[in-house]
Biopython code that builds the backbone (N, CA, C, O; Angstrom):
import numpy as np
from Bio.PDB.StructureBuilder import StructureBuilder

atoms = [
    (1, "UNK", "N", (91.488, 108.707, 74.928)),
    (1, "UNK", "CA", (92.428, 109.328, 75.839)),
    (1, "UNK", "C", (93.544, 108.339, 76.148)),
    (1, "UNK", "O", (93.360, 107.240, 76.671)),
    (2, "UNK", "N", (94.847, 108.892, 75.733)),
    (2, "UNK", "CA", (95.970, 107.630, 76.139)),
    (2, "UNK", "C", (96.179, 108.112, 77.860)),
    (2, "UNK", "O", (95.780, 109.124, 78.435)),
    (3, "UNK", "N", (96.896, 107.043, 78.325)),
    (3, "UNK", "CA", (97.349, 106.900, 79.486)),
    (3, "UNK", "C", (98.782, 106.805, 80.028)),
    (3, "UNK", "O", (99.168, 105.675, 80.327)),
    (4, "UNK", "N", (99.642, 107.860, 80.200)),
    (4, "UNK", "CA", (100.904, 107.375, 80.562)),
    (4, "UNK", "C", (101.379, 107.365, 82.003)),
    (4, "UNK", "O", (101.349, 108.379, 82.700)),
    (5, "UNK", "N", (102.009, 105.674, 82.612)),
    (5, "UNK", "CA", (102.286, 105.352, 83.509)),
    (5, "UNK", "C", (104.034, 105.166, 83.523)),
    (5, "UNK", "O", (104.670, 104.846, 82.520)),
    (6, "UNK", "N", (104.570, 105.405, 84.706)),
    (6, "UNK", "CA", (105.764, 104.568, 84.808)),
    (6, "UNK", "C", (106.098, 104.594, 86.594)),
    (6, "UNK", "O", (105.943, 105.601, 87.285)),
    (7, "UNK", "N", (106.455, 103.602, 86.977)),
    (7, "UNK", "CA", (107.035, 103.446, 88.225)),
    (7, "UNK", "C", (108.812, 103.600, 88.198)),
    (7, "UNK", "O", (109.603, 103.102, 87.398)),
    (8, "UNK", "N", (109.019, 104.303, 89.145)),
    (8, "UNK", "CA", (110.669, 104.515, 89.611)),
    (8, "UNK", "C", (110.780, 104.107, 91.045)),
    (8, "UNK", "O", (110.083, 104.605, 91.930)),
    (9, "UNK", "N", (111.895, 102.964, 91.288)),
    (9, "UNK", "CA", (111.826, 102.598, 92.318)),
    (9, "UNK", "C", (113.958, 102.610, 93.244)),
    (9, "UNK", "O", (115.105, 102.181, 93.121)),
    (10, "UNK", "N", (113.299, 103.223, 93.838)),
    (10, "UNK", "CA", (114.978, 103.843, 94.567)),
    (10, "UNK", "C", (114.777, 102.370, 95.728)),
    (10, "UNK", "O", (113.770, 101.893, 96.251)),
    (11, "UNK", "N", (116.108, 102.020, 95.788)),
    (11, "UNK", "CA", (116.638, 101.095, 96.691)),
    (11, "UNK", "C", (117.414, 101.825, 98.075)),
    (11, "UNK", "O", (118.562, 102.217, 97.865)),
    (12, "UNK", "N", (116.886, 102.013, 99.384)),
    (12, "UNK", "CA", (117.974, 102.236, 100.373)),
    (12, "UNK", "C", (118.810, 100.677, 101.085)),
    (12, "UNK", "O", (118.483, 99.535, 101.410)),
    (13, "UNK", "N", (119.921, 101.452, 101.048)),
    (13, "UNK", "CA", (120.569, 100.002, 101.935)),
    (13, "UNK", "C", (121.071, 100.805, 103.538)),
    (13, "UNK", "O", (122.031, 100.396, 104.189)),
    (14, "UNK", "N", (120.289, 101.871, 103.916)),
    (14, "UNK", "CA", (120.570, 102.270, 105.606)),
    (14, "UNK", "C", (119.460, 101.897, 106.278)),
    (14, "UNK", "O", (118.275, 102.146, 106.056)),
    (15, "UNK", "N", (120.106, 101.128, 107.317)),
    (15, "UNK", "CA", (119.512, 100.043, 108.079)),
    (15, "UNK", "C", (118.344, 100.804, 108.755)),
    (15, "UNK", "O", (118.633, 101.803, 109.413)),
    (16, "UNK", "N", (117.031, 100.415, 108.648)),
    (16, "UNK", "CA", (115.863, 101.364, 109.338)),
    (16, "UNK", "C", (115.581, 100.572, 110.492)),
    (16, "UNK", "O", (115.314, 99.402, 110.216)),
    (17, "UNK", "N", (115.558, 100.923, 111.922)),
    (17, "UNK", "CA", (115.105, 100.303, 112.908)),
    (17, "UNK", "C", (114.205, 100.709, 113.360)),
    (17, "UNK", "O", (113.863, 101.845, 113.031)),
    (18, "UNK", "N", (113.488, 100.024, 114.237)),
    (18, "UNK", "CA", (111.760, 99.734, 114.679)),
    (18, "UNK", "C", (112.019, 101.303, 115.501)),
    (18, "UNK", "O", (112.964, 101.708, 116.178)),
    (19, "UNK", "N", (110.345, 102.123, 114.976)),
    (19, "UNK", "CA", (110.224, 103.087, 114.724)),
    (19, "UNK", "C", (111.204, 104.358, 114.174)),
    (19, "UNK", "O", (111.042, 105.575, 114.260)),
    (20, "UNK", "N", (112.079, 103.710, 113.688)),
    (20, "UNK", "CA", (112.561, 104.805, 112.927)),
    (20, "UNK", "C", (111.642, 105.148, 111.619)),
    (20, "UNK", "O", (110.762, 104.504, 111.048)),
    (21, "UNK", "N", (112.480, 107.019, 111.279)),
    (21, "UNK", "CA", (111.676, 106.568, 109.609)),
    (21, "UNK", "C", (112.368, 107.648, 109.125)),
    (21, "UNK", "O", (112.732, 108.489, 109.947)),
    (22, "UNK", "N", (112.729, 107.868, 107.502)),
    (22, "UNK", "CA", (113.617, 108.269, 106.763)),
    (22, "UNK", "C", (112.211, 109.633, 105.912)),
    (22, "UNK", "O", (110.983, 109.550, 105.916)),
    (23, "UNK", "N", (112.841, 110.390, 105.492)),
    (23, "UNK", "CA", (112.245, 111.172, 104.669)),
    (23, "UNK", "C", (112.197, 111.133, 102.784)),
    (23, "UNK", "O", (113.287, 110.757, 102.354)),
    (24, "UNK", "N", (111.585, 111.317, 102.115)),
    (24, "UNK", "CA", (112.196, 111.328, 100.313)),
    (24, "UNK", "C", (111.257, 112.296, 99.829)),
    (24, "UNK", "O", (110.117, 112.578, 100.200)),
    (25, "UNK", "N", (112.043, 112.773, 98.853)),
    (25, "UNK", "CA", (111.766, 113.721, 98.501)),
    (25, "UNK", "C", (111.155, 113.162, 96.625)),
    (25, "UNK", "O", (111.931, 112.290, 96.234)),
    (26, "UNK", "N", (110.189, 113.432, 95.684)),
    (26, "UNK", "CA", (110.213, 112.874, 94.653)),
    (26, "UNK", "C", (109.510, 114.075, 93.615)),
    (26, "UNK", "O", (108.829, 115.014, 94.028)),
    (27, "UNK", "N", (109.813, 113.832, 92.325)),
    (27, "UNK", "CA", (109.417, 114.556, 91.625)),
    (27, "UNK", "C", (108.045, 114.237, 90.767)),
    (27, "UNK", "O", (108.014, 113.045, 90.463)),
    (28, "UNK", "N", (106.943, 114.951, 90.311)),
    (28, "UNK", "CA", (105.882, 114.199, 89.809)),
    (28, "UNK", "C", (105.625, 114.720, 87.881)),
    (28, "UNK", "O", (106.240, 115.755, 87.623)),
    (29, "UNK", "N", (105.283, 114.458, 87.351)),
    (29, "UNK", "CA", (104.790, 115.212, 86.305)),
    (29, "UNK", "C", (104.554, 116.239, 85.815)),
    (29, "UNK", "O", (105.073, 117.191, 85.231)),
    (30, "UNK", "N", (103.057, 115.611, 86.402)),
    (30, "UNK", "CA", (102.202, 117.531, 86.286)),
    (30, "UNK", "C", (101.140, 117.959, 87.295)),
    (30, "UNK", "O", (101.286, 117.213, 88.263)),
    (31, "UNK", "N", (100.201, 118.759, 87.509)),
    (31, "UNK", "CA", (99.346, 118.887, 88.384)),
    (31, "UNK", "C", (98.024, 117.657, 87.987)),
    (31, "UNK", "O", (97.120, 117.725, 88.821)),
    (32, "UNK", "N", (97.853, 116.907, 87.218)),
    (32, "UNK", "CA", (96.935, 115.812, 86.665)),
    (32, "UNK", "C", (97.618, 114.930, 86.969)),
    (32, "UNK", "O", (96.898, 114.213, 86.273)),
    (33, "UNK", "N", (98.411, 114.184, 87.386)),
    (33, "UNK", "CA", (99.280, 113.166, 87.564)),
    (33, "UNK", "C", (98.542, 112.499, 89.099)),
    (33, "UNK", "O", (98.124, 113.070, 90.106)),
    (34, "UNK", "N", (98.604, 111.332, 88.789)),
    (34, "UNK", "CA", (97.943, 110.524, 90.024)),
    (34, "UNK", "C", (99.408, 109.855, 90.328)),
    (34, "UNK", "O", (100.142, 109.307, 89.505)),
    (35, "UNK", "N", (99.642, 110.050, 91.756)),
    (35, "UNK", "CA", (100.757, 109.423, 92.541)),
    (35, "UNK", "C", (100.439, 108.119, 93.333)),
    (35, "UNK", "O", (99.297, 107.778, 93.639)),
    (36, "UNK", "N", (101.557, 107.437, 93.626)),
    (36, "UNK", "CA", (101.320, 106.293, 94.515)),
    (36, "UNK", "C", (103.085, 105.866, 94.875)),
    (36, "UNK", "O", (104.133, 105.828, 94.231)),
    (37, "UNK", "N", (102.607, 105.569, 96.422)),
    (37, "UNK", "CA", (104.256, 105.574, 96.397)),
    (37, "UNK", "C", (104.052, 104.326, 97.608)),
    (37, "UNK", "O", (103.193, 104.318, 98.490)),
    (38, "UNK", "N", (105.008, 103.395, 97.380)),
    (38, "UNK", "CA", (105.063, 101.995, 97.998)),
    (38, "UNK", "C", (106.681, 101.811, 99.056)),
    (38, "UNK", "O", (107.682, 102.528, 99.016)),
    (39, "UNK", "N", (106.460, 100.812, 99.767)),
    (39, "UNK", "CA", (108.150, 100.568, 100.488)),
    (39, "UNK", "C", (107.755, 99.009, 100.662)),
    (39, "UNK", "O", (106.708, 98.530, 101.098)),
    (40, "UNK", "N", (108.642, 98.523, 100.297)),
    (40, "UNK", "CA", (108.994, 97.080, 100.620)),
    (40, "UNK", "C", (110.001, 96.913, 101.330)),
    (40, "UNK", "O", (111.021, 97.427, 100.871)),
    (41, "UNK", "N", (110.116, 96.310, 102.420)),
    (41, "UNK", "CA", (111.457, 96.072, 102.837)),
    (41, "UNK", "C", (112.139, 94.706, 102.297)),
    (41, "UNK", "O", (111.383, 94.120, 101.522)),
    (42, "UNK", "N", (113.167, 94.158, 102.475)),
    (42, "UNK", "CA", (113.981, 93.699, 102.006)),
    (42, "UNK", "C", (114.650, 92.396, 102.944)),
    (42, "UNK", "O", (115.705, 91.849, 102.623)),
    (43, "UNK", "N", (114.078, 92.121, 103.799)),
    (43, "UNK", "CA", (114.584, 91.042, 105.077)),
    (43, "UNK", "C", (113.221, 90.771, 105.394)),
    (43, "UNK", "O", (112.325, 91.597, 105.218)),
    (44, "UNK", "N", (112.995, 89.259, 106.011)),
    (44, "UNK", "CA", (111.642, 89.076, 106.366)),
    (44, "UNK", "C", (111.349, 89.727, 107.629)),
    (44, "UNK", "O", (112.345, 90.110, 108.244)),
    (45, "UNK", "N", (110.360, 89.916, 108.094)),
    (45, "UNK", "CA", (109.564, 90.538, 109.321)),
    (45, "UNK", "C", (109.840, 91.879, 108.986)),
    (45, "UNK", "O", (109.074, 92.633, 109.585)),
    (46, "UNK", "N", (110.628, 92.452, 108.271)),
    (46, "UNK", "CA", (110.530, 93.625, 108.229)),
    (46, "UNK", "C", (109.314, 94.309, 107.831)),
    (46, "UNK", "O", (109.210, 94.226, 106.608)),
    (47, "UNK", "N", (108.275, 95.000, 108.391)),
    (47, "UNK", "CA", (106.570, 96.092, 108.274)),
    (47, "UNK", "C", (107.169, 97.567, 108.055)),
    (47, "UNK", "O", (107.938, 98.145, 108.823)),
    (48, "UNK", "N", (106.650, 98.055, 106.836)),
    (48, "UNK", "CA", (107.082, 99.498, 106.746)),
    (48, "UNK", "C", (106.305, 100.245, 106.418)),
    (48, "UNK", "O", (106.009, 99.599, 105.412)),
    (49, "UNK", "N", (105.521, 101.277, 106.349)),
    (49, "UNK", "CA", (104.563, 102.611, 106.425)),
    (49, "UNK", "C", (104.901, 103.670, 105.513)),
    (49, "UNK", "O", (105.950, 104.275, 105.730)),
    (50, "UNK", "N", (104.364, 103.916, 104.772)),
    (50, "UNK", "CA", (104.146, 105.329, 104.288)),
    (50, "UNK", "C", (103.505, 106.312, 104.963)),
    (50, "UNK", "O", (102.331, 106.070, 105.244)),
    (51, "UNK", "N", (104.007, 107.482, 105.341)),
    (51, "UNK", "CA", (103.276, 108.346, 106.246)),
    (51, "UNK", "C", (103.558, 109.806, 105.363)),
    (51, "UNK", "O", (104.336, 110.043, 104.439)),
    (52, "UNK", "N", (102.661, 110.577, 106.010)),
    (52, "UNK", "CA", (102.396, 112.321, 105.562)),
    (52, "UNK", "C", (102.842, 112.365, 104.539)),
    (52, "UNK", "O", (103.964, 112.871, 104.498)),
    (53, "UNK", "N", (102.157, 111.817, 103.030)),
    (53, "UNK", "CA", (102.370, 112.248, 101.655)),
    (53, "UNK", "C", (101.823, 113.515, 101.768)),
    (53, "UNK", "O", (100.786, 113.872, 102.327)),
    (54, "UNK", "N", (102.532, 114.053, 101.252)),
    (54, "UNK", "CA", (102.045, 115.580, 101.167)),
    (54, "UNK", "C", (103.246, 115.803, 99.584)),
    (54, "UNK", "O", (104.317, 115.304, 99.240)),
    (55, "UNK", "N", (102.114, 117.017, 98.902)),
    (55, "UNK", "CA", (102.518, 117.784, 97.795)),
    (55, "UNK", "C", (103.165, 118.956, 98.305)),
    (55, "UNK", "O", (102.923, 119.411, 99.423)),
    (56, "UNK", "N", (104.251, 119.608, 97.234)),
    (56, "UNK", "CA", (104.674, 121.324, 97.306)),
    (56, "UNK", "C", (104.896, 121.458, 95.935)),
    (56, "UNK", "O", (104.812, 120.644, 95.015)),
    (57, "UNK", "N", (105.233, 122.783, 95.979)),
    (57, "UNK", "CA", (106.193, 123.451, 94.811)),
    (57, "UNK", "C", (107.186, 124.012, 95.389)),
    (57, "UNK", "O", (107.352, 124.305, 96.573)),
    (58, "UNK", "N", (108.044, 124.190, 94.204)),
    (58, "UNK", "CA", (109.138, 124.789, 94.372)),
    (58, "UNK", "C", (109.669, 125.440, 92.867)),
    (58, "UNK", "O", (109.148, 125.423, 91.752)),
    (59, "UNK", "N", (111.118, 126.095, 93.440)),
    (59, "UNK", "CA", (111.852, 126.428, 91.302)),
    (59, "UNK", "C", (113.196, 125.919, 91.856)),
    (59, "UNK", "O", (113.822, 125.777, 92.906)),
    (60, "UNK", "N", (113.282, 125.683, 90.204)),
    (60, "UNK", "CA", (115.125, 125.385, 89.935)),
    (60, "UNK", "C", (116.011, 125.915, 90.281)),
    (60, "UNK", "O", (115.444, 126.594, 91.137)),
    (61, "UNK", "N", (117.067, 126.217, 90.346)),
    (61, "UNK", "CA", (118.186, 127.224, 90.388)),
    (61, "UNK", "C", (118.238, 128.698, 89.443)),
    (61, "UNK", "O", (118.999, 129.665, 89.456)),
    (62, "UNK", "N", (117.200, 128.387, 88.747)),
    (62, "UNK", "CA", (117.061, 129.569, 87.636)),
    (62, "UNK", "C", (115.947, 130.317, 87.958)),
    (62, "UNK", "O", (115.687, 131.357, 87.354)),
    (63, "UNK", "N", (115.194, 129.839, 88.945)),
    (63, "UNK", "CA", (113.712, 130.271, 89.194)),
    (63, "UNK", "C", (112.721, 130.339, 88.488)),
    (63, "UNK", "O", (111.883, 131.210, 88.252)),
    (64, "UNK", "N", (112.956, 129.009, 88.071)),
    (64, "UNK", "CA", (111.697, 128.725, 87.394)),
    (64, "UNK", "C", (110.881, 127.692, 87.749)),
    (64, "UNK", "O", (111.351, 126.554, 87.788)),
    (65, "UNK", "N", (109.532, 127.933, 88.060)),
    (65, "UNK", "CA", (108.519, 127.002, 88.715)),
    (65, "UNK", "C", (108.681, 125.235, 88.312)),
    (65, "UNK", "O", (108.571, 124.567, 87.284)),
    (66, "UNK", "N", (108.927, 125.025, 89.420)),
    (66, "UNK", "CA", (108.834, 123.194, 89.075)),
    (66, "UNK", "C", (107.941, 122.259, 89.015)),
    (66, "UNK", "O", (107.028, 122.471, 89.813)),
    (67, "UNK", "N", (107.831, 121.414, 88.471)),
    (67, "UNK", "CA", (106.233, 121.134, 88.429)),
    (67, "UNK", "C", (106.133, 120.121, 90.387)),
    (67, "UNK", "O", (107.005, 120.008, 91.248)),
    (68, "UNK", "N", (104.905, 119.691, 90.359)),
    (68, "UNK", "CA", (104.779, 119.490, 91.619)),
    (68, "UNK", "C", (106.059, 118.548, 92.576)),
    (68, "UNK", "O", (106.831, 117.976, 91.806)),
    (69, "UNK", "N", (106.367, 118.327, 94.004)),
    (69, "UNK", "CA", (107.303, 117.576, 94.386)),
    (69, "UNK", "C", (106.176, 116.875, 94.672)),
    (69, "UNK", "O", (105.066, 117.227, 94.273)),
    (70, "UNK", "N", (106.433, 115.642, 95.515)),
    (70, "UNK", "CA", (105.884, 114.323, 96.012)),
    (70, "UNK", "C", (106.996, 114.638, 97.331)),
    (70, "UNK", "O", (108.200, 114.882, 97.246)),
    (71, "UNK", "N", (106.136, 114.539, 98.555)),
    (71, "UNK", "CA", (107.377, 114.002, 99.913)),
    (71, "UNK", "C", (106.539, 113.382, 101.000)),
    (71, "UNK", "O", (105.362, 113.580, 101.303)),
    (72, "UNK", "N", (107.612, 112.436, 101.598)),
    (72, "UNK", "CA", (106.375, 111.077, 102.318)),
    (72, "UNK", "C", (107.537, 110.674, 103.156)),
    (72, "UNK", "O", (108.713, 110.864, 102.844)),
    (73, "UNK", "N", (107.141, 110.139, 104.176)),
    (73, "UNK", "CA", (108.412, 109.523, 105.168)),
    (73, "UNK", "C", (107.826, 107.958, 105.132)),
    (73, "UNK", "O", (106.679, 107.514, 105.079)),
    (74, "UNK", "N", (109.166, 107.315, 105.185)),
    (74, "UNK", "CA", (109.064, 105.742, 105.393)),
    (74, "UNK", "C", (108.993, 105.226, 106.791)),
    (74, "UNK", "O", (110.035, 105.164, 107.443)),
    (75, "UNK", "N", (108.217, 104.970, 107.144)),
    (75, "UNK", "CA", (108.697, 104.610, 109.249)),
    (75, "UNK", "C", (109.003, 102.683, 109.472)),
    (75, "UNK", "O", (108.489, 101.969, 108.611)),
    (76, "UNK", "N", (109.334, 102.403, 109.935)),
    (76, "UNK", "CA", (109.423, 101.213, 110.164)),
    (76, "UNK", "C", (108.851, 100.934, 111.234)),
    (76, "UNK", "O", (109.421, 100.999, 112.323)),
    (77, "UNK", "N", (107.081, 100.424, 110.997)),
    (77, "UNK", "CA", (106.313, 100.280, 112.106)),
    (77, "UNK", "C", (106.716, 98.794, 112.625)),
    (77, "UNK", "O", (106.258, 98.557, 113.743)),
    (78, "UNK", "N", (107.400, 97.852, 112.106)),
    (78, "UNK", "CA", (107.613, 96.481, 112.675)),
    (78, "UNK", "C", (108.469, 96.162, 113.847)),
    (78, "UNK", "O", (108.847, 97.259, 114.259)),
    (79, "UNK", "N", (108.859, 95.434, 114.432)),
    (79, "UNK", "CA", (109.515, 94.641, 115.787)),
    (79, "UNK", "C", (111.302, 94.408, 115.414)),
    (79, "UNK", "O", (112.206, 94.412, 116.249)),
    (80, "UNK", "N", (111.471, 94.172, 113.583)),
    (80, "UNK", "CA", (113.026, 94.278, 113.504)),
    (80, "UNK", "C", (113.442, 95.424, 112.725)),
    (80, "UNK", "O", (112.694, 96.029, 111.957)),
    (81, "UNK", "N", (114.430, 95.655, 112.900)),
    (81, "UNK", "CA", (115.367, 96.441, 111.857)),
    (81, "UNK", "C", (115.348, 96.204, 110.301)),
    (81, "UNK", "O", (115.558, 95.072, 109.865)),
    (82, "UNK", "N", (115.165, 96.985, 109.683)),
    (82, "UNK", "CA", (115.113, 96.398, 108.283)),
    (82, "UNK", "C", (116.689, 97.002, 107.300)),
    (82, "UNK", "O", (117.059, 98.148, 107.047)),
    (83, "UNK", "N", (116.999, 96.325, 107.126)),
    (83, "UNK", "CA", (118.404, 96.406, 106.492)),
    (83, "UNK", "C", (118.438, 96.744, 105.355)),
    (83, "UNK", "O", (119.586, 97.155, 105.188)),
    (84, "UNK", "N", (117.761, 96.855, 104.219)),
    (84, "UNK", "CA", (117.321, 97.849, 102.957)),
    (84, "UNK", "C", (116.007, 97.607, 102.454)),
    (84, "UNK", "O", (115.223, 96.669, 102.597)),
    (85, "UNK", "N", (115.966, 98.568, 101.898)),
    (85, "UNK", "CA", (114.329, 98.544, 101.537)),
    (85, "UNK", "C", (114.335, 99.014, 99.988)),
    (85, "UNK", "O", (115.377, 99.287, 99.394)),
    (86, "UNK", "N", (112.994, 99.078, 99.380)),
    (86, "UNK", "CA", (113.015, 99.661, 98.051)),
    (86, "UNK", "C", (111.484, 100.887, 98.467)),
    (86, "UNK", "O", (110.527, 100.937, 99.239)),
    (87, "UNK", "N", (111.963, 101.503, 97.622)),
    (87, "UNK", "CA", (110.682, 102.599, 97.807)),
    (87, "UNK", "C", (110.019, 102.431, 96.118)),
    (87, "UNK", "O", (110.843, 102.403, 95.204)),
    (88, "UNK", "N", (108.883, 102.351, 95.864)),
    (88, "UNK", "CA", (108.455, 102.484, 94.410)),
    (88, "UNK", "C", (107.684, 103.949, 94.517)),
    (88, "UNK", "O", (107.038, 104.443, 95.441)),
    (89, "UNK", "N", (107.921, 104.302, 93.573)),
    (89, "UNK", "CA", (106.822, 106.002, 93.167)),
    (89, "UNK", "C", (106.528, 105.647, 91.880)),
    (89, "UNK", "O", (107.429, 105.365, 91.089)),
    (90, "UNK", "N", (105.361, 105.628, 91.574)),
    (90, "UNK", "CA", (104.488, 105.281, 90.226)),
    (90, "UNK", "C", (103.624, 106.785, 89.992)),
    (90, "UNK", "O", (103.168, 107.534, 90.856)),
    (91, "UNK", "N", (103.591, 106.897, 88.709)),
    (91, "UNK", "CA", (102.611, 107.939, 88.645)),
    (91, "UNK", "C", (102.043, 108.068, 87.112)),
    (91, "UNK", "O", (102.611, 108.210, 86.030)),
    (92, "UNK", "N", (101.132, 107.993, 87.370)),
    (92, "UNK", "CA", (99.866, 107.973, 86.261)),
    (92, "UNK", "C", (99.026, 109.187, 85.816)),
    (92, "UNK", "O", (98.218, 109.779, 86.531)),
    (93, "UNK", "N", (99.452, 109.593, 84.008)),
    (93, "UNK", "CA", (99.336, 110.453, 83.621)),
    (93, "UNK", "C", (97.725, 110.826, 82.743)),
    (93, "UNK", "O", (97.675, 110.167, 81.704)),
    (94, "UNK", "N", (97.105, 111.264, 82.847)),
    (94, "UNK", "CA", (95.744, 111.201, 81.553)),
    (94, "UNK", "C", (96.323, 111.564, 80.367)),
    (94, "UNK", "O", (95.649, 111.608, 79.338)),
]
sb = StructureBuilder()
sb.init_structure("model")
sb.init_model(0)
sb.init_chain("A")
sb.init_seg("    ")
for serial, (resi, resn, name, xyz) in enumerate(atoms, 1):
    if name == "N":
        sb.init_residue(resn, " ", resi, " ")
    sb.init_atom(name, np.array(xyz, "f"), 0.0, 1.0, " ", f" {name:<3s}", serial, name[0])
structure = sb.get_structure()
């Protein structure tokens, strides 16, 4: 059985301050696809959270079924402001 992986990693540069948190929206594969989605911030002391991954569906503009979304909010549980961050979404295929 091969295995296909790849990580995509989006960079924000809007400044997230302590408890704020941003929303993203991501696209996945297929319904077999194992997700994982990361935030690093980008300034020291900056602590950041992944919260309510949750799956949907949806269709294109043509109406046609899309394969699954990925959506997760970033919060900035730490004490400073974090001035950009990177988000990684990896997802691993059988």
């Amino acid at each position: 059985m091969a295995v296909v992986a790849f990580t995509v990693q989006f960079t924000s540069t809007d400044p997230l301050a302590p408890g704020a948190s941003t929303g993203w929206v991501m696209q996945s594969i297929s319904d077999s696809a194992s997700v994982a989605v990361t935030a690093i911030p980008g300034n020291l002391g900056g602590v950041l959270a992944i919260e309510n991954l949750r799956t949907t569906r949806g269709s294109d503009a043509f109406g046609d079924p899309l394969i699954r979304r990925v959506l997760c909010n970033v919060r900035n549980v730490g004490a400073n402001t974090v001035t950009r961050y990177v988000v990684n979404y990896s997802v691993m295929t059988p």
